[in-house]
N, C-alpha and C positions, 0 to 999 in steps of 0.2 A: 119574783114578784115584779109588775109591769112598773116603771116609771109613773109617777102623777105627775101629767102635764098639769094639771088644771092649778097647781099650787103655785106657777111662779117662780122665779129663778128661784136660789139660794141668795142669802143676805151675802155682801158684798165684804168684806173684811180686811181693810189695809193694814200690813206692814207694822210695824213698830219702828221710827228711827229716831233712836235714842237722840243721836247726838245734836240737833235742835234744842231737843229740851235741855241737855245739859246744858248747852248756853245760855237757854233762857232760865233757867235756876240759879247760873251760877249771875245772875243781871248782865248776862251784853244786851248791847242797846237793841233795839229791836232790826234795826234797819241793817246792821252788821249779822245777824243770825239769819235775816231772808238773804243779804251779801254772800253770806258763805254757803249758804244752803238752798238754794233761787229753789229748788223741788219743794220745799217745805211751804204746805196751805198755810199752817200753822205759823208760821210764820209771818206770810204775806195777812193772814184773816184776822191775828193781833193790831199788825200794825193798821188794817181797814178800821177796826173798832176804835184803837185809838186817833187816830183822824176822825171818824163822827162822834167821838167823845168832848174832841178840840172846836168842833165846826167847820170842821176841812172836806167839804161834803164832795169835791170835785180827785180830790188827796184819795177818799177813803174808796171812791169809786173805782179809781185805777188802783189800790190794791187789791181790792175785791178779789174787783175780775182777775186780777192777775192769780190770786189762791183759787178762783175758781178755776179758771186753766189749767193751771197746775196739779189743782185735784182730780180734774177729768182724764190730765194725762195718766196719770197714776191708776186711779179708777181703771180704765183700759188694762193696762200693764195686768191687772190682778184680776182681769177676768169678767169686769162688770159691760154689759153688754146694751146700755144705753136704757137701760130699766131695772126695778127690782130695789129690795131692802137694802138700805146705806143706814146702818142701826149706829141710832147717837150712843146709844149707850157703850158701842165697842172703842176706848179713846183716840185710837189713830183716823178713826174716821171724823173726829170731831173737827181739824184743822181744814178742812174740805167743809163741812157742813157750818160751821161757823165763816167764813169766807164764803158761801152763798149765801146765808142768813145777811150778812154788812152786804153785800150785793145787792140783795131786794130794799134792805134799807136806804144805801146811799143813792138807786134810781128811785126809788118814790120821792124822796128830798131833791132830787134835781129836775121833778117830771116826768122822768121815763115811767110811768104808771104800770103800761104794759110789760117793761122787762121786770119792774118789780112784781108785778101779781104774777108771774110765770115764774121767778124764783122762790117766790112764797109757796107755791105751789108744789113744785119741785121738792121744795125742803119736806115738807107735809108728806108729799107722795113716796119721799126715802125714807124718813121713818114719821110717822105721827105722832110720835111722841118727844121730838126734836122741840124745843121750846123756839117758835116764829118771833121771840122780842128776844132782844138782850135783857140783863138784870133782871 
């Protein structure tokens, strides 16, 4: 049976790596688990949220990006080709997609309008059903 181009890659499906979250289950500080783990979105996409949680809109921007980087590296690494389903619902993909969600948020609070509705955008276009607010 012939490939279907017309359907679009295959959903995108990162990794599992435990040992972030054991840290952060077991409470290390946040900034010690991105420390030990600089690959970890999840990492970097907590500590974005808790910076726009504090009003650290400048703090939560450079972590952002920084999870979003991190997550594109990764992203690559596993195959995803610069398009295609980044599915919230699968959980290792959420440290990646949660760190571009604090991205569009902390550029619309500093003005970058445009990098934020292109990250909004982005989040929507990897899965749709990604929640664009926190809480």
């Amino acid at each position: 049976m012939p490939e279907n181009l017309i359907a679009g890659p295959p959903p995108t499906l990162l990794p599992a790596d435990p040992r972030p979250q054991e840290l952060l289950a077991a409470g290390t500080p946040l900034k010690e688990v991105a420390a030990s783990y600089p690959a970890s979105s999840l990492a970097w996409a907590l500590l974005a949220e808790e910076a726009l949680d504090a009003g650290e809109t400048v703090t939560a921007y450079a972590y952002a990006r920084t999870g979003y980087h991190r997550g594109l590296d990764s992203l690559r690494r596993n195959g995803w080709k610069g398009h295609g389903p980044i599915p919230w619902s699968h959980l290792p993909n959420q440290g990646f997609l949660r760190a571009l969600r604090a991205l569009a948020e902390a550029a619309g609070d500093i003005g970058e309008l445009e990098e934020a509705e292109r990250c909004t955008a982005f989040l929507s276009d990897s899965d749709p059903s990604a929640p664009l607010k926190r809480g």
